[in-house]
C-alpha positions as CSV (number, residue, x, y, z in Angstrom):
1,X,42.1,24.1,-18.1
2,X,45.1,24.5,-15.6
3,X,48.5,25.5,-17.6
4,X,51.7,24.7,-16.0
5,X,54.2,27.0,-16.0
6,X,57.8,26.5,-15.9
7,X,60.8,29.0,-14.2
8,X,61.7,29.8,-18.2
9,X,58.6,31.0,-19.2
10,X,57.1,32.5,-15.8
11,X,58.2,35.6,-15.4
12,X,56.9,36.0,-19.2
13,X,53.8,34.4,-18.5
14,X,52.8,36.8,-15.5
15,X,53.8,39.8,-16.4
16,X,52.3,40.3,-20.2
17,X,49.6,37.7,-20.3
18,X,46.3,39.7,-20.3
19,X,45.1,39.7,-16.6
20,X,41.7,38.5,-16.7
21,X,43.0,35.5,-19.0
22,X,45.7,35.3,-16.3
23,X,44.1,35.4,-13.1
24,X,41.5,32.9,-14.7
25,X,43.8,30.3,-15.8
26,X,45.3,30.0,-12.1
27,X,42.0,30.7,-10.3
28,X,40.9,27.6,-12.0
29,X,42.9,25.0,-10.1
30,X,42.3,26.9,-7.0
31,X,38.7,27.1,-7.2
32,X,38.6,23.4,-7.6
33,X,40.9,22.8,-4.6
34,X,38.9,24.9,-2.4
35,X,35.5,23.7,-3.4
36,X,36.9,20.4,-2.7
37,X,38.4,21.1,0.4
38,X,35.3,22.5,1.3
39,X,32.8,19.6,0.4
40,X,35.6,17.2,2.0
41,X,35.5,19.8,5.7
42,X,31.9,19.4,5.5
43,X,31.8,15.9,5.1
44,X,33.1,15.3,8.8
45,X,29.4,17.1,9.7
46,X,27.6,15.8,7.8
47,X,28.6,11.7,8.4
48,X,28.7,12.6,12.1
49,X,25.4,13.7,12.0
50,X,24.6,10.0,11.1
51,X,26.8,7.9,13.9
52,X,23.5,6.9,15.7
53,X,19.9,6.3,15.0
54,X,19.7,8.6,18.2
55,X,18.8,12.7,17.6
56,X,20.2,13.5,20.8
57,X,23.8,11.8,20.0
58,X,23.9,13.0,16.5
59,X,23.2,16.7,17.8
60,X,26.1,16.0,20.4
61,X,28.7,14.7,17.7
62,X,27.5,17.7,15.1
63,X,28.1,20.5,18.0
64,X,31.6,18.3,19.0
65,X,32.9,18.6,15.7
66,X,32.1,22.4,15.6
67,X,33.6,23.1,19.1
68,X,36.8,21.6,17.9
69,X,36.7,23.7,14.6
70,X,38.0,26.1,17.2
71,X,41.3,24.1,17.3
72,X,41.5,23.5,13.3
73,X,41.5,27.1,13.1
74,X,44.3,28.2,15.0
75,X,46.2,25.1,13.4
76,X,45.1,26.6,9.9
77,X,46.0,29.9,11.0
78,X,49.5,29.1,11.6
79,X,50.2,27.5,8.9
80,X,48.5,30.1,6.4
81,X,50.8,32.3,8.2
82,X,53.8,30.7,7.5
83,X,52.1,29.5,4.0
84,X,51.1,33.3,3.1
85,X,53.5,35.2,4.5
86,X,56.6,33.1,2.6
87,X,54.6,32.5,-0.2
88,X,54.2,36.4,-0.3
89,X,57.9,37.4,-0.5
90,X,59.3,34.6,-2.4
91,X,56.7,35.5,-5.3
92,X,57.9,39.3,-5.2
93,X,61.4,37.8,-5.1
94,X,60.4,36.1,-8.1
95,X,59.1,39.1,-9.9
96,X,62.2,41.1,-9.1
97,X,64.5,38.4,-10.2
98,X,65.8,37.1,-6.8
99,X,65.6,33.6,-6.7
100,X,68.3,32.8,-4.2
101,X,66.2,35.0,-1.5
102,X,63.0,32.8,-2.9
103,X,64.5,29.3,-2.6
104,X,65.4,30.3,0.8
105,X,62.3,31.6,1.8
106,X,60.4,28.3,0.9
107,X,62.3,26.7,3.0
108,X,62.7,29.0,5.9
109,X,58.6,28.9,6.1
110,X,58.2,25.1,5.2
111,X,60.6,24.4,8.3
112,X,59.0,27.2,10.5
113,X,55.3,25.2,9.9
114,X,57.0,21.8,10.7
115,X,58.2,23.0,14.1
116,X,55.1,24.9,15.2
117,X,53.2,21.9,14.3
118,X,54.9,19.6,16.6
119,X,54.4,22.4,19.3
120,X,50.7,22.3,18.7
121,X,50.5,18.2,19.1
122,X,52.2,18.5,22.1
123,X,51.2,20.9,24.1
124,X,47.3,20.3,23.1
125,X,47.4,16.9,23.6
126,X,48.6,17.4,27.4
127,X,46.3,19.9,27.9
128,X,43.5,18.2,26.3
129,X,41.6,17.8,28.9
130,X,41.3,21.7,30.1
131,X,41.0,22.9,26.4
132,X,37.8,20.6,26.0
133,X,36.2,21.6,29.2
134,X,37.3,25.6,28.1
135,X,35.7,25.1,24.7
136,X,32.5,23.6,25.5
137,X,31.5,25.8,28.3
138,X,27.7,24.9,28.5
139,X,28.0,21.7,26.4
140,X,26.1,19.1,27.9
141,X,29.0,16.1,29.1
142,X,28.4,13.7,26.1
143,X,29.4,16.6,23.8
144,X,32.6,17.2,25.8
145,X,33.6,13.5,25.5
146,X,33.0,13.6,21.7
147,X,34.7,16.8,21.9
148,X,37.9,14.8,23.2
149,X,37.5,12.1,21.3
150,X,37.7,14.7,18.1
151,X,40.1,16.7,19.1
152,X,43.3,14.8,19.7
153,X,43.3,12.8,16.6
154,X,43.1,16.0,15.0
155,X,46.3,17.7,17.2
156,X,48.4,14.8,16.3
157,X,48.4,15.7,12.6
158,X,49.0,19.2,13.8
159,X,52.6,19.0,11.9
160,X,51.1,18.1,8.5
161,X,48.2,20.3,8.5
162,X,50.1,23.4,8.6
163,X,53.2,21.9,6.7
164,X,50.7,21.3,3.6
165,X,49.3,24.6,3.6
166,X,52.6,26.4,3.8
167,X,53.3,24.1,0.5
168,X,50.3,24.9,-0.8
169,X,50.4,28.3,-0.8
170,X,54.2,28.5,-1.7
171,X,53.2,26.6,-5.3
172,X,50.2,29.1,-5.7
173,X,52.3,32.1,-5.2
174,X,54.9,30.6,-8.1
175,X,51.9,30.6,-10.1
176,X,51.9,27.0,-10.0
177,X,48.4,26.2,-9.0
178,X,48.0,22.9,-10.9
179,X,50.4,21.3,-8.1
180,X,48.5,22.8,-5.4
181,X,45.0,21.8,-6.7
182,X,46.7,17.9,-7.2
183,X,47.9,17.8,-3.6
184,X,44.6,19.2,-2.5
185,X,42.1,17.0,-3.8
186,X,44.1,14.1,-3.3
187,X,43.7,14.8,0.1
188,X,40.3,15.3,-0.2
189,X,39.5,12.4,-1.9
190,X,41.1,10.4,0.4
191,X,39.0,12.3,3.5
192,X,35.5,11.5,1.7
193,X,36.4,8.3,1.1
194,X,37.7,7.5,4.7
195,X,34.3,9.2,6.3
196,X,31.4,7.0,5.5
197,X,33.5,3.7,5.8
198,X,35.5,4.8,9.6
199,X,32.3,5.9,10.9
200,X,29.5,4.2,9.1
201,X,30.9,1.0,8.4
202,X,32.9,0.6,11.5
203,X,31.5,2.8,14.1
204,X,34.0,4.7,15.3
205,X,31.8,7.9,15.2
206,X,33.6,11.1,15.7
207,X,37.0,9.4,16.2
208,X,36.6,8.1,12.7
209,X,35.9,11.7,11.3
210,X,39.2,12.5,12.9
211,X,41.4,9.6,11.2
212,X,39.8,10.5,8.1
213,X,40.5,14.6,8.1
214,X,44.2,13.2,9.5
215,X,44.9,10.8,6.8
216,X,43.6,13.5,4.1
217,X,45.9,16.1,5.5
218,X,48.7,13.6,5.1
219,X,48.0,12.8,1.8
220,X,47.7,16.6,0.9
221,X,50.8,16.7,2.1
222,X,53.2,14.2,1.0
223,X,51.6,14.7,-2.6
224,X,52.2,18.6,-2.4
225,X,55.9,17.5,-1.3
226,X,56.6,15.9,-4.4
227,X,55.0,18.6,-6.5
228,X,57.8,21.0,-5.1
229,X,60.1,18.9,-7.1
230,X,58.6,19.0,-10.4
231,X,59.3,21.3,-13.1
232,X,60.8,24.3,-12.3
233,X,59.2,24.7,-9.0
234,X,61.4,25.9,-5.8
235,X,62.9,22.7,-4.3
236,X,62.7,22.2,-0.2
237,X,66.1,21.9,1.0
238,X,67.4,21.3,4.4
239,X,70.3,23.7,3.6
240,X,68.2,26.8,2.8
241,X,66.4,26.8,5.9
242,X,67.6,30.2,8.0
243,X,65.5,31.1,10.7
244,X,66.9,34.8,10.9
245,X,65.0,38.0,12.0
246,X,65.0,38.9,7.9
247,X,63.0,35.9,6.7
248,X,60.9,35.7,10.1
249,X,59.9,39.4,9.6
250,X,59.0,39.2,6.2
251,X,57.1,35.9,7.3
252,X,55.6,38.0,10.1
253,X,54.6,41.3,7.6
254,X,53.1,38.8,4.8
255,X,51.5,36.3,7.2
256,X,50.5,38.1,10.1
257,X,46.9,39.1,8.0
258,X,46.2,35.1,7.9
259,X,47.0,34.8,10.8
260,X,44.5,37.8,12.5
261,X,42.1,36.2,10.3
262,X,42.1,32.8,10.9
263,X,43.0,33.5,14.9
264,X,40.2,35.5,15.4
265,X,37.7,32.7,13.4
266,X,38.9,30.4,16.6
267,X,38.3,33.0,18.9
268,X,34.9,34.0,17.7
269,X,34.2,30.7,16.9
270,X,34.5,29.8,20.8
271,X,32.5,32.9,21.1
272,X,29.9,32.1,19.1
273,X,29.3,27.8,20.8
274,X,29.7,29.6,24.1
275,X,26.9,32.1,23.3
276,X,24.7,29.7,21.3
277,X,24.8,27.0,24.2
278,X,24.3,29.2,27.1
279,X,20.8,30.3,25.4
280,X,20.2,27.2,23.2
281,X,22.2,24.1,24.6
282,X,23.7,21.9,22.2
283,X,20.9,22.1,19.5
284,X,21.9,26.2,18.8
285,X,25.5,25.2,18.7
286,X,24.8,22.0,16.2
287,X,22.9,24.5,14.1
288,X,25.4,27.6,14.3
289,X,28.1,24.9,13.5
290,X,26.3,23.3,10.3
291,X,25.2,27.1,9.1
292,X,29.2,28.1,9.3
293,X,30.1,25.2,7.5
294,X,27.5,25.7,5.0
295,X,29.2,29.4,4.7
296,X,32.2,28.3,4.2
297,X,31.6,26.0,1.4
298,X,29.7,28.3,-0.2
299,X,32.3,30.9,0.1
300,X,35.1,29.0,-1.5
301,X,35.0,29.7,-4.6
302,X,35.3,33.5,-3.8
303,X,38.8,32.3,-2.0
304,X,39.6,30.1,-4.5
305,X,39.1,33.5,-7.1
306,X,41.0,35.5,-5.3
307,X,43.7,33.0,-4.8
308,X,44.0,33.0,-8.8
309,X,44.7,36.8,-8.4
310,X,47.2,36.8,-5.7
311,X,50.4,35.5,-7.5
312,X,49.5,37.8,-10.3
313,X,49.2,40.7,-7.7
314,X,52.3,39.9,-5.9
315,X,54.3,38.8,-8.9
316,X,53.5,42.4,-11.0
317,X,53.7,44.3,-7.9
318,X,57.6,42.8,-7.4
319,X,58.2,43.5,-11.1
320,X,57.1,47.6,-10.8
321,X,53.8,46.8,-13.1
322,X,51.1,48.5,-10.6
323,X,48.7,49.0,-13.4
324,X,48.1,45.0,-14.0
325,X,47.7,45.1,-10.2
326,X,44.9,47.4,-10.3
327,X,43.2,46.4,-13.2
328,X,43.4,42.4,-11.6
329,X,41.6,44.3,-8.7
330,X,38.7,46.1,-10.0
331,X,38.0,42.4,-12.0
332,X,37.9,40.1,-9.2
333,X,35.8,42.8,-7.1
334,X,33.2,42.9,-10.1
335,X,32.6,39.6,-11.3
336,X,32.7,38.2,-7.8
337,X,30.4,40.3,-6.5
338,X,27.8,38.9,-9.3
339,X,28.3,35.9,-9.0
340,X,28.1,36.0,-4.9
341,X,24.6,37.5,-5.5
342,X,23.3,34.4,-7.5
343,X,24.9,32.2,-4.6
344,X,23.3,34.2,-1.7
345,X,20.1,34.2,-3.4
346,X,20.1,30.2,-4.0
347,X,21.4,29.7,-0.2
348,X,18.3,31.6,1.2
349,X,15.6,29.6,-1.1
350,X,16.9,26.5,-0.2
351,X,18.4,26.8,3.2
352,X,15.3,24.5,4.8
353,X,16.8,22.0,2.6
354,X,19.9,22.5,3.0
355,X,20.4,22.5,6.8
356,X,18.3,19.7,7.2
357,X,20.7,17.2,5.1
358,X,23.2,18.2,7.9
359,X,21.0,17.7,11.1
360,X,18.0,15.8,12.7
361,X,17.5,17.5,15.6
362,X,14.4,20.1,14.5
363,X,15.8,22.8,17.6
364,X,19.4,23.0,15.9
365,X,17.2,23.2,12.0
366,X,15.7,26.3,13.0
367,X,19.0,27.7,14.3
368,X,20.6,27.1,11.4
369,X,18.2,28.4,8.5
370,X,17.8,30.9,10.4
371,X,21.7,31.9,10.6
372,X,22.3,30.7,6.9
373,X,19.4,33.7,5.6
374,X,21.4,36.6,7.2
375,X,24.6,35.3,6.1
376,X,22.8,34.6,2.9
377,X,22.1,38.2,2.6
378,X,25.2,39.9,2.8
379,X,27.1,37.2,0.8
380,X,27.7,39.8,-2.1
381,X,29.4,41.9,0.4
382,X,32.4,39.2,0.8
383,X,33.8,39.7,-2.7
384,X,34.7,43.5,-2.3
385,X,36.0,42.4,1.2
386,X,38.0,40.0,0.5
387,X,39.8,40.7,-2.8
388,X,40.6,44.0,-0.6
389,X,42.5,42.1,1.8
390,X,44.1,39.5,-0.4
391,X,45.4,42.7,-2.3
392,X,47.0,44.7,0.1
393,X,48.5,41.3,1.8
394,X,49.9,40.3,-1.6
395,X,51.6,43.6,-2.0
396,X,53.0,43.3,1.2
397,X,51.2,46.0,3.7
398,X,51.1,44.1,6.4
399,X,49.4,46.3,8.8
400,X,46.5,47.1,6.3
401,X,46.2,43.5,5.5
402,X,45.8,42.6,9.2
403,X,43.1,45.5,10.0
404,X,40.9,44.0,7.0
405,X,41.6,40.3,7.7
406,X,40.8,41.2,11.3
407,X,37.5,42.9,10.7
408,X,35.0,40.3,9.9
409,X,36.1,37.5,12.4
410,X,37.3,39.9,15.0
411,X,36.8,43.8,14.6
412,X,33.3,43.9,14.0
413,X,32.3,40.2,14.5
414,X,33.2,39.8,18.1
415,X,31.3,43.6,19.3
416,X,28.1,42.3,17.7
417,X,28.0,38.4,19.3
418,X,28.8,40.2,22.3
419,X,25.8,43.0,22.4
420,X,23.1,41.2,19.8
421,X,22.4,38.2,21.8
422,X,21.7,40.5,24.6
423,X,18.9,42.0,23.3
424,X,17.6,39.8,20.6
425,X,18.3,36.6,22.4
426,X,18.8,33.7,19.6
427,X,18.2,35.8,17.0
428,X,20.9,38.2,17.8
429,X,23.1,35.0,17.6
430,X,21.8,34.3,14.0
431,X,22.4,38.0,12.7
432,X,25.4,38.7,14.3
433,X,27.9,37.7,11.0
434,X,25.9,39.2,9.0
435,X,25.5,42.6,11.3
436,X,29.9,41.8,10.9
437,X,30.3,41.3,7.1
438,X,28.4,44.8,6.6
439,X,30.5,46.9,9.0
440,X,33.2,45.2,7.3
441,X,33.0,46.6,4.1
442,X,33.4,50.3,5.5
443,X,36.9,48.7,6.8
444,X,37.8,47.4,3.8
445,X,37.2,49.8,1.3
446,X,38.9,52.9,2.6
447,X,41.8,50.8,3.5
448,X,42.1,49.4,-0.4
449,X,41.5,52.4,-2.3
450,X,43.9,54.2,-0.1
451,X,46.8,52.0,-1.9
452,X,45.3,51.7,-5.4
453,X,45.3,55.3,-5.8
454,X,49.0,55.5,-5.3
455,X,49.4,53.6,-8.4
């Protein structure tokens, strides 16, 4: 059960709580929120799939929805930059009893997210037309109209996207998580519910997938507003907003690892459709898409774990307490990597099942069980990877933070969808993230244990 924490009792509470009790208690709410937000993502693909009694539509509105995800990742990667790299330094603040530097942190990144945002709608929405066509390079034309349709609903809530994860994070890293997992799965709730009735009941097919993930992400968002003023949680004020080189750098140092790592999900992501089309048309980019998706979900709860360990990492390494950091790392790393190996195994059993509940089309099935095995397979790999990265962001080396964040979307990822498909054709499509997530882990490791054995 989540416990809420007030400023009285917080610095208390995360520094001499035990820190497997700790990081469990706040990666409780966070798994929820991200399994959620996970489920509610995947719900766009899998109602899509369903806007027509037509194969050939539902392939083009699946593959759509998965050439836009290009978009929602640059979107989410600015505002986990913003959301990460405040969220970073106002928890240290925290930990080393700064709270004026905190308050106006939050603010500084809140007010940072709002104005990027508004960029984003604008600019995308003018250049809508050229950013489809650029995306969907060997789409067939239904699939770039869907890909339209999609896409500018989803710019215009640009703003509140990356507004709600910079308030998301922020509560996280205060070691409020109950807040953040409210906000979150009101949101959600609100997306599922939208999804079957905008483009089931009234047919507004991939347009009313992109209403629903809008009015979520505004419900996330006003609900994570007023969450900032309960308790003793920092309060967003117009008058602690300083957009100075100090608070941008320190955004830039904390955030820039989300940002490597989300950034380079877009780019490989366009990769990846471009690749898949221009050897299997829109059926290999439907069933890339769903397989991702599938991934994703699955690997939420891993994110969700190391979410719960992040405000304890950043909090103790702000208050000089290295060893709780340490011993929060080699936990995480263990148990996650158990538990991934249960996950991975069920995923490759089932994945017949499992991509077929997301597509019709038997072309873009075989793609995707295909994809969803290898990724299956090095699954176990993600929890040493990841906890590495979340670590050495949360302590605030930036420039070891970005190489790992940067390695399995980017680093390694982008060499092997390059040269696999090459040789292996399809196949070498199907592999390539799981060729990534093992060169990965040779990235990651050296650059963790290089810090952990300073403490």
């Amino acid at each position: 059960m989540a416990i809420k924490v007030t400023g009285k009792n917080r610095r208390e509470y995360m520094t001499q709580t035990p820190v497997p009790k700790l990081i469990l208690t706040l990666s409780v709410p966070t798994i929820i929120s991200m399994m959620v937000t996970a489920i509610y993502n995947t719900a766009d693909t899998f109602f899509v799939a369903r806007v027509s009694d037509v194969a050939e539509i539902n392939t083009s509105a699946t593959a759509a929805v998965g050439l836009v995800f290009t978009i929602m990742a640059l979107i989410q990667a600015t505002g986990f930059f913003c959301g990460h790299g405040s969220g970073n330094y106002l928890s240290r603040m925290l930990g080393a009893d700064n709270y004026k530097e905190a308050s106006e942190m939050a603010s500084t990144g809140f007010a940072l997210a709002l104005i990027l945002g508004v960029i984003f709608a604008i600019v995308g929405n003018i250049f809508a037309g050229p950013i489809a066509g650029f995306l969907g390079r060997g789409a067939s034309s239904q699939t770039l109209e869907f890909t339209m349709q999609y896409m500018r609903i989803i710019l215009f809530g640009a703003p509140f996207m990356m507004a709600q994860f910079v308030v998301n994070n922020q509560l996280r890293f205060q070691g409020a998580a109950y807040y953040a997992m409210i906000g979150l799965m009101c949101g959600a709730v609100m997306n599922m519910i939208l999804d079957p009735l905008l483009i089931l009941v009234f047919h507004l097919g991939v347009r009313g997938a992109a209403i629903a993930t809008g009015m979520g992400q505004g419900t996330s968002f006003l609900v994570l507003l007023i969450g900032t003023s309960k308790g003793e949680n920092i309060k967003l004020l117009p008058q602690n907003v300083h957009l100075n080189w100090h608070y941008i750098k320190e955004i830039i140092n904390g955030g820039a690892p989300s940002l490597f790592r989300q950034g380079l999900a877009a780019i490989s992501t366009l990769i990846l459709n471009y690749t898949a089309g221009s050897i299997g048309s829109d059926a290999a980019i439907a069933g890339m898409s769903v397989a991702g998706r599938i991934m994703m979900m699955l690997a939420a709860a891993l994110i969700g774990f190391g979410q719960g360990y992040q405000p304890v990492c950043s909090f103790n390494y702000g208050a000089g307490l290295t060893a709780r950091v340490k011993e929060g790392f080699k936990f995480c790393v263990k148990y996650s990597t158990i538990v991934l190996v249960g996950i991975g195994a069920v995923a490759f059993i089932f994945a017949p099942y499992i991509i077929s509940g997301f597509s019709k089309d038997s072309a873009a099935i075989t793609v995707g069980v295909a994809a969803l095995r290898f990724q299956a397979c090095t699954l176990p790999l993600s929890g040493a990877i990841v906890i590495s990265n979340m670590m050495l962001q949360s302590i605030g080396k930036g420039v070891k933070a970005s190489i790992t964040a940067s390695a399995r979307n980017g680093i390694c990822f982008i060499p092997m969808i390059l040269i696999l498909p090459t040789f292996l054709g399809i196949t070498g499509v199907e592999m390539a993230q799981a060729c990534a997530d093992v060169l990965s882990l040779f990235v990651a490791i050296p650059m963790a244990y290089t810090e952990l054995k300073k403490f």
